[in-house]
C-alpha positions in Angstrom: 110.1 149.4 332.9 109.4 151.1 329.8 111.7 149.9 326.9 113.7 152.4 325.8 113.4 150.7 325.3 115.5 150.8 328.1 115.9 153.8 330.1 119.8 152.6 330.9 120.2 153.6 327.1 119.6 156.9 326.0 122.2 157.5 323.5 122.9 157.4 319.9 124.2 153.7 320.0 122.9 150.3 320.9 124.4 148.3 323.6 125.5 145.0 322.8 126.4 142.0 324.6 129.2 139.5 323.9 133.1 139.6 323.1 135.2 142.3 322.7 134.5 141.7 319.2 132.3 145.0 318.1 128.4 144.1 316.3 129.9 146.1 313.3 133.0 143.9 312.7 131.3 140.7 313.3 128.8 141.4 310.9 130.9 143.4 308.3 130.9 140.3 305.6 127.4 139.5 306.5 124.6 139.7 304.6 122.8 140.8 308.1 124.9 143.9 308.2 122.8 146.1 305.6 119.7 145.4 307.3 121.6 146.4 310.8 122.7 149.4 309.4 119.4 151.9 309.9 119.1 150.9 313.3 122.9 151.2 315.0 123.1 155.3 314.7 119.5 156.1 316.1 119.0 156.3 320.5 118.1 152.3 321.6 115.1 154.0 323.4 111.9 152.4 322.6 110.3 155.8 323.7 112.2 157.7 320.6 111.9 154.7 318.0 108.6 155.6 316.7 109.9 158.3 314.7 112.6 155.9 313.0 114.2 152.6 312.9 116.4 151.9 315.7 118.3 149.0 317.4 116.7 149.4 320.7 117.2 147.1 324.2 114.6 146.2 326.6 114.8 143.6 329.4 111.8 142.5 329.5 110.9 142.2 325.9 114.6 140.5 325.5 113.9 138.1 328.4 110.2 137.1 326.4 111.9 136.7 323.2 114.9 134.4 325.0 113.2 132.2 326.6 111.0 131.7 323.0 113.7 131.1 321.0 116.0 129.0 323.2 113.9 125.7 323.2 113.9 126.0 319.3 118.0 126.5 319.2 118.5 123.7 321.0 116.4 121.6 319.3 118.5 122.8 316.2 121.9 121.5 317.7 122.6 125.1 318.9 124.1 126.7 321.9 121.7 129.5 322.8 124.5 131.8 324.8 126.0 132.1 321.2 122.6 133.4 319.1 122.8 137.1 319.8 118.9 138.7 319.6 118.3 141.6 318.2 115.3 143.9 318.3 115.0 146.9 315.4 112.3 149.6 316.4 110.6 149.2 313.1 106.9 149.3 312.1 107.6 146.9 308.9 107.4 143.4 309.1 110.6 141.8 308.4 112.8 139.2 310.2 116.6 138.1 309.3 119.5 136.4 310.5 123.5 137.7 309.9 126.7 135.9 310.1 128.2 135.1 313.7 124.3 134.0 314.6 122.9 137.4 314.7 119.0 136.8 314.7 116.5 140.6 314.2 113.0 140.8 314.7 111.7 144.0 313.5 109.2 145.3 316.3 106.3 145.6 313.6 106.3 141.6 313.0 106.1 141.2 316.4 103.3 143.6 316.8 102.0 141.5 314.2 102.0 138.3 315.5 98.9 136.7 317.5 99.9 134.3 319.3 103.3 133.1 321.0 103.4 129.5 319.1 103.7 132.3 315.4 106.4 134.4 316.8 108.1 131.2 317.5 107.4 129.7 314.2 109.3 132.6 312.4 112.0 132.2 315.0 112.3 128.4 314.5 112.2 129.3 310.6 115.4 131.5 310.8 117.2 129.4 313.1 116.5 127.3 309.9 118.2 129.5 308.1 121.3 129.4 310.5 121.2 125.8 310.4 121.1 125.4 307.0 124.6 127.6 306.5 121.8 129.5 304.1 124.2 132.7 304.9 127.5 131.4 303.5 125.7 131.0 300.2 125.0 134.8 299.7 127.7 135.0 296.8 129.7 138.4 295.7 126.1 140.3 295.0 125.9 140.3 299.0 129.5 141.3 299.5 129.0 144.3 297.4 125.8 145.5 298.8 127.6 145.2 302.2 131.0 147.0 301.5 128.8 150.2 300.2 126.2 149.3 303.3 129.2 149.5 306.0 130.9 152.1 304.8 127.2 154.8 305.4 127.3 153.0 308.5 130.4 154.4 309.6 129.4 157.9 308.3 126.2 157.3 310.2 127.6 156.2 313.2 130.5 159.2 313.4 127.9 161.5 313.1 125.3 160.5 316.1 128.5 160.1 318.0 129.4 163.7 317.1 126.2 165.0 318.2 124.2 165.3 315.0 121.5 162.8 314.9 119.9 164.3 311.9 122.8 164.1 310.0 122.6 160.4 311.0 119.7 159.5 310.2 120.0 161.1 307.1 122.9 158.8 305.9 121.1 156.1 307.4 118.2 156.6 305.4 120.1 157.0 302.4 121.7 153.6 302.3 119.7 151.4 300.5 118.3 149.4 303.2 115.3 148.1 300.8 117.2 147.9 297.6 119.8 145.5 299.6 117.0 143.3 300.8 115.8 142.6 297.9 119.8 141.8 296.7 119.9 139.6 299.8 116.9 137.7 299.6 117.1 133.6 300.2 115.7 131.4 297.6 112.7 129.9 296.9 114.8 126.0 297.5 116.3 127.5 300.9 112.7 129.1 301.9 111.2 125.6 301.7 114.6 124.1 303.3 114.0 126.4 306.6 110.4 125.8 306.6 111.2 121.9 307.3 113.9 122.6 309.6 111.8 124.8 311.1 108.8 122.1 311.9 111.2 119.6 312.9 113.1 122.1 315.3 108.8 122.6 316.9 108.2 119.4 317.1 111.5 118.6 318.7 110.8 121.1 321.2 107.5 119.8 322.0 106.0 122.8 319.9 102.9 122.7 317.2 104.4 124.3 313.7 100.9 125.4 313.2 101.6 128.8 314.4 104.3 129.2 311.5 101.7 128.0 309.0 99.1 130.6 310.4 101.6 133.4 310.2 102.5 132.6 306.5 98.6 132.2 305.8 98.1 135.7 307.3 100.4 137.1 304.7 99.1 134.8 301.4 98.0 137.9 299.6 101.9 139.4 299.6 102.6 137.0 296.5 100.5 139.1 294.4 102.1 142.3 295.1 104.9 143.8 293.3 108.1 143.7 294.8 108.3 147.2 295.6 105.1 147.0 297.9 106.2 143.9 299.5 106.7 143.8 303.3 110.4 143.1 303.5 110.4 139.6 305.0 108.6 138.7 302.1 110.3 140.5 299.8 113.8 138.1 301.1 111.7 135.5 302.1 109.8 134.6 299.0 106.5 133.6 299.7 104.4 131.3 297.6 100.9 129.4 298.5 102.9 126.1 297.2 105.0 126.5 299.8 102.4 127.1 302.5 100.9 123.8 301.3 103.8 121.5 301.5 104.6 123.3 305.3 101.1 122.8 306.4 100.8 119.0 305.4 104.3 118.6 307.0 103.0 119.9 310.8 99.5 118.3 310.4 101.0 115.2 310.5 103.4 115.9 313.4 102.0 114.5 316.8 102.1 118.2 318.2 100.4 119.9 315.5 97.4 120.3 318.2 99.1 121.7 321.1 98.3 124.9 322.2 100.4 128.1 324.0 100.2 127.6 327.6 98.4 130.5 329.8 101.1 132.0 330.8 103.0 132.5 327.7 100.1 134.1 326.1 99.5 136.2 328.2 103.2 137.5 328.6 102.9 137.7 324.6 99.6 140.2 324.9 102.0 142.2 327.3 105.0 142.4 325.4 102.7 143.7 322.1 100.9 146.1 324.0 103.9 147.5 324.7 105.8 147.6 321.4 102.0 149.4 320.3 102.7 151.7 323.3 106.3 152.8 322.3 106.1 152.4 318.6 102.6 154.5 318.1 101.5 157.8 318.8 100.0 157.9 321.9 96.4 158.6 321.1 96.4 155.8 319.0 97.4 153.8 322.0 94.7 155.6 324.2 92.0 154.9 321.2 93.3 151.2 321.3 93.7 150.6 324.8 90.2 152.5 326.1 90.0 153.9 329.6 87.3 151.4 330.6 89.5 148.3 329.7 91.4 147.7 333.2 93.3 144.8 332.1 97.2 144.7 333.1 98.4 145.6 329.6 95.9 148.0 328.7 96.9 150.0 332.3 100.4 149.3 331.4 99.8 150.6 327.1 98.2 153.8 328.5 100.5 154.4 331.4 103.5 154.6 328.5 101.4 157.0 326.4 101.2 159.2 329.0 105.1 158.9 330.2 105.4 159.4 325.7 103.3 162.4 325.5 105.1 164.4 328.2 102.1 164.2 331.1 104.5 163.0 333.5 102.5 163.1 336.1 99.5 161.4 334.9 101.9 158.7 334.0 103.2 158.3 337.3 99.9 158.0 338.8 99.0 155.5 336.3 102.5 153.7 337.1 102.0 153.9 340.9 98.6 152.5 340.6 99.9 149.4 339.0 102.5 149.5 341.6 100.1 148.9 344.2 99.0 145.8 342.7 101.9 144.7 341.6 104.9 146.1 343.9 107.8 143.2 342.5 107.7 144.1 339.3 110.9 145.6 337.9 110.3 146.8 334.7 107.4 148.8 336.4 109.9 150.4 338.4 112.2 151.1 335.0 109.0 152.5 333.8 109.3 154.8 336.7 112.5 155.9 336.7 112.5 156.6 333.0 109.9 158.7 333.5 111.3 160.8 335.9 114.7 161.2 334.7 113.7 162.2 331.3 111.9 164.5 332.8 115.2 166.0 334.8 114.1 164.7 338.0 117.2 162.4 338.6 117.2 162.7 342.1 113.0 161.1 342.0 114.0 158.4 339.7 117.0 157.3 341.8 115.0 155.1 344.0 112.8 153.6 341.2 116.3 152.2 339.3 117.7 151.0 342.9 114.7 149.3 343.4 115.2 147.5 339.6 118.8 146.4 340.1 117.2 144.8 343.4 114.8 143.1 341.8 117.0 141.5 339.1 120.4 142.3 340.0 122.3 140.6 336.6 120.1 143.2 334.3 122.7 144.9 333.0 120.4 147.6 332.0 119.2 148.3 334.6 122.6 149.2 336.2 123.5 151.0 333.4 119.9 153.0 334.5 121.2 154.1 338.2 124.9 154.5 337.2 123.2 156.7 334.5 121.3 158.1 337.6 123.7 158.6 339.7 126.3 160.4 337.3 123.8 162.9 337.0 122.9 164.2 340.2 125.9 165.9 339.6 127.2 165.0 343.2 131.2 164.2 343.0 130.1 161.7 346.0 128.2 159.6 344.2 130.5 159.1 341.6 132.5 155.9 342.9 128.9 154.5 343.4 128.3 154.8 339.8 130.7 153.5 338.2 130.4 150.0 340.5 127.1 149.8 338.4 128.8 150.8 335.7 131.6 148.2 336.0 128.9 145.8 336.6 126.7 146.3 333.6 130.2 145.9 331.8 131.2 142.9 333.7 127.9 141.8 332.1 128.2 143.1 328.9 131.6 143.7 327.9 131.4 145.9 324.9 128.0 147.7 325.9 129.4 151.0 324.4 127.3 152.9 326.3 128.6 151.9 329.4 132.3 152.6 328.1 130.8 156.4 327.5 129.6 156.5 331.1 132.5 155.3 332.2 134.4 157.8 330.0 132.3 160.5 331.9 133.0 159.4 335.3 136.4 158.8 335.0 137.0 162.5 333.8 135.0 163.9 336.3 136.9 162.0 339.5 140.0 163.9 337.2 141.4 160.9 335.5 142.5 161.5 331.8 144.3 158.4 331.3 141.5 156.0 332.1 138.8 158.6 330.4 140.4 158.3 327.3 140.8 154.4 327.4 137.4 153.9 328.2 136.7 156.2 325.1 139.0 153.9 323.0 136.9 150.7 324.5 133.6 152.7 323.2 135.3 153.3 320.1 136.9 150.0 319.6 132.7 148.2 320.8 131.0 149.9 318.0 134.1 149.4 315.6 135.3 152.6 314.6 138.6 152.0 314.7 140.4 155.4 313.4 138.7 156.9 317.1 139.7 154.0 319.0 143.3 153.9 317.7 143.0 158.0 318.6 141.9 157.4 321.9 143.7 154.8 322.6 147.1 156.7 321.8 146.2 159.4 324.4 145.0 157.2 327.1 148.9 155.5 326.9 150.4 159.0 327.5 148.3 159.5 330.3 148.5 156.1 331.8 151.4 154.5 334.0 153.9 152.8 331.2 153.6 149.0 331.8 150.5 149.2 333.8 147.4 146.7 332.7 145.5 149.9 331.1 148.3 150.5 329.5 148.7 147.8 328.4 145.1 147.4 327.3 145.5 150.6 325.6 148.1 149.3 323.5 146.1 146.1 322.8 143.1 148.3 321.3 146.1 150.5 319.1 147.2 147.5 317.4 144.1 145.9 317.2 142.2 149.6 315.4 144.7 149.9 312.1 147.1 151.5 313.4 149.0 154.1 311.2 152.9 153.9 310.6 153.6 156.6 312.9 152.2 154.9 315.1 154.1 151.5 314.5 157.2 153.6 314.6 156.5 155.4 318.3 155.1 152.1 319.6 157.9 150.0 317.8 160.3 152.8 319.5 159.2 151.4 322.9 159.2 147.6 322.3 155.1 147.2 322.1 155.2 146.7 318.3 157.5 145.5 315.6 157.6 148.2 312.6 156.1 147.3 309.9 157.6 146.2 307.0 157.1 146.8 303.6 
């Protein structure tokens, strides 16, 4: 595939997987929040995020980055289906955790990273930081910075969703993501306190903690910067040659401080860098990095996105076909495709590339999201019912994927179905938590729906749940579905 990162995605906000509890609202009183808040209003396409920071989804990059973390969350006492992870299209390095057990990983530390066994070593140290309720401790300096940090988001957000993503990002970029950071950053006691977790979580999990102590070695000089020229992990993760000291004789002594990453998982961490490089650089940087005459998988794979990136659609597809050949199973090869060729308005071409993904790994909700996406756009009223099933099923996957509540939105009105257009806007709305729209929506969607049906029902759930005003407590109080309020 080619992360968009994912080519199910292509619009101004991320999707995200869990309760009907929107990302926004469960990280509102988070410290997490104003490090969230660049990434939310920019396209989750890994193809776009070079040119800023972005919350972007991928399959396969998610899948690597589960199945590294999940050992270690266990090992900490924690259920891994309740850690959300996160990736931010970023170029600086800089990993951080958020209330609820909301874990980012910028790309650019990722990039960074040589080995599987480091990446893992800064994942077990946040899961530290989890662990250790480190969060909770944040005090009313954190609150502030995240009142003034929420509120741009909201401006932000309005404003990709209105169809001005320069006005986004401009908001966005103007809300003091650095300055909050540094407001935010853990102390030096809790630094140490995750590093221990951290090497007991490794060893627990049968994992060396030496890859956290070479990551933290790799970055010694950072100390003697000024905080202004810090990377920001280390700018809220203190960093101090003591501290490497005390971590390394701590995993020295562990019995699997020798034990190495396996094969396999290094070379599925060679792949998922080469193509975060791919995405995140300009593509001749990728061709002068990934040469012609190297014909390994992720150097074929590297250029193959450069071309798809630089608009030479058909050299891409040549390149993509050609791994293909050797390697005809692999679905995120075929989202490569298929991202290729609809953004390059050949929806009918890519049609069979996304079939072929949701065959390969049919509980991907992305890539259903791809070929409802697909679908919707061949502009064929026939295909409509067929879309929204994927649709429905990336939704039944990830209930408050907001982009999937827009598609649905969009099909809805074209089959000529107000009612259930506009409450699939309120359930876009009411995912990304602006509630003033989904309170909006949700009103119209109950005068076009059947009175006492379920979506009208739902409909009034999401007016009362989105600050409702007193006009509306009054109309909906009127009809029994509300009490007035008092006063």
């Amino acid at each position: 595939m080619a992360p968009r990162m994912s080519s199910s995605t292509a619009i101004s906000v991320p999707n995200l997987k869990g309760s009907h509890r929107s990302l926004t609202q469960q990280l509102k009183a988070s410290i997490g929040v104003c490090a969230l808040a660049l990434s939310l209003v920019l396209a989750p396409n890994l193809a776009r995020a070079q040119s800023a920071t972005s919350l972007i989804r991928d399959t396969e990059i998610e899948e690597i980055l589960r199945k590294n973390a999940d050992p270690v969350l266990v090992a900490a006492g924690l259920n891994p289906k309740d850690v959300r992870i996160h990736l931010i299209g970023d170029k600086q390095i800089n990993a951080f955790v958020s209330g609820g057990q909301q874990m980012f990983f910028n790309t650019g530390l990722i990039i960074q990273t040589r080995t599987p066994n480091e990446l893992i070593g800064v994942m077990a140290h946040e899961t530290g930081h989890i662990s250790g309720g480190h969060l909770a401790r944040s005090g009313d300096a954190s609150k502030a910075a995240t009142g003034t940090f929420v509120m741009t988001l909201g401006l932000g957000l309005l404003a990709a969703l209105a169809g001005a993503p320069d006005a986004a990002a401009m908001l966005i970029g103007n809300s003091s993501y650095f300055a909050t950071l540094s407001v935010l950053g853990y102390t030096r006691v809790q630094e140490s306190s995750a590093d221990q977790a951290a090497a007991g979580f490794l060893e627990r999990s049968g994992q060396s903690g030496k890859g956290l102590v070479e990551f933290f070695d790799n970055f010694r000089y950072q100390e003697v910067f000024s905080e202004a020229k810090r990377y920001p992990f280390f700018r809220s993760h203190p960093l101090s040659s003591d501290r490497i000291e005390a971590l390394r004789v701590r995993v020295e002594a562990m019995p699997n401080y020798g034990k190495s990453d396996d094969a396999e998982a290094q070379a599925t961490h060679i792949i998922m860098v080469a193509k975060l490089k791919a995405f995140m650089n300009p593509p001749q940087q990728t061709f002068i990095e990934f040469k012609e005459s190297d014909k390994s998988y992720p150097a074929r794979y590297a250029r193959a996105i450069a071309y798809y990136r630089s608009l030479e659609t058909e050299k891409a597809l040549k390149a993509i076909d050609a791994l293909l050949k050797d390697y005809p199973d692999n679905p995120y090869l075929w989202e490569l495709r298929g991202q290729a060729l609809f953004e390059s308005a050949r929806a009918a071409e890519a049609e069979p590339a996304y079939r072929r993904c949701v065959e390969l790994k049919p509980d991907a909700a992305l890539f259903h999201l791809a070929l409802g996406q697909t679908l919707l756009a061949l502009d064929n009223d026939k295909r409509v019912d067929e879309a929204m099933a994927h649709i429905y099923k990336a939704l039944e996957l990830e209930q408050d994927n907001p982009f999937g509540w827009r598609m649905l939105s969009e099909a809805y009105d074209r089959r000529r179905q107000p009612g259930m257009a506009r409450l699939a806007a309120a359930e876009q709305y009411f995912a990304i938590g602006i509630p003033s729209e989904a309170r909006i929506f949700g009103m119209r969607a109950r005068a076009e729906l059947v009175k006492g049906s379920p979506e009208w029902r739902r409909a009034t759930d999401i007016v009362l749940a989105s600050e409702p005003t007193d006009d509306d407590l009054k109309d909906l109080a009127r009809e029994g579905s509300a009490a007035p309020r008092k006063r």
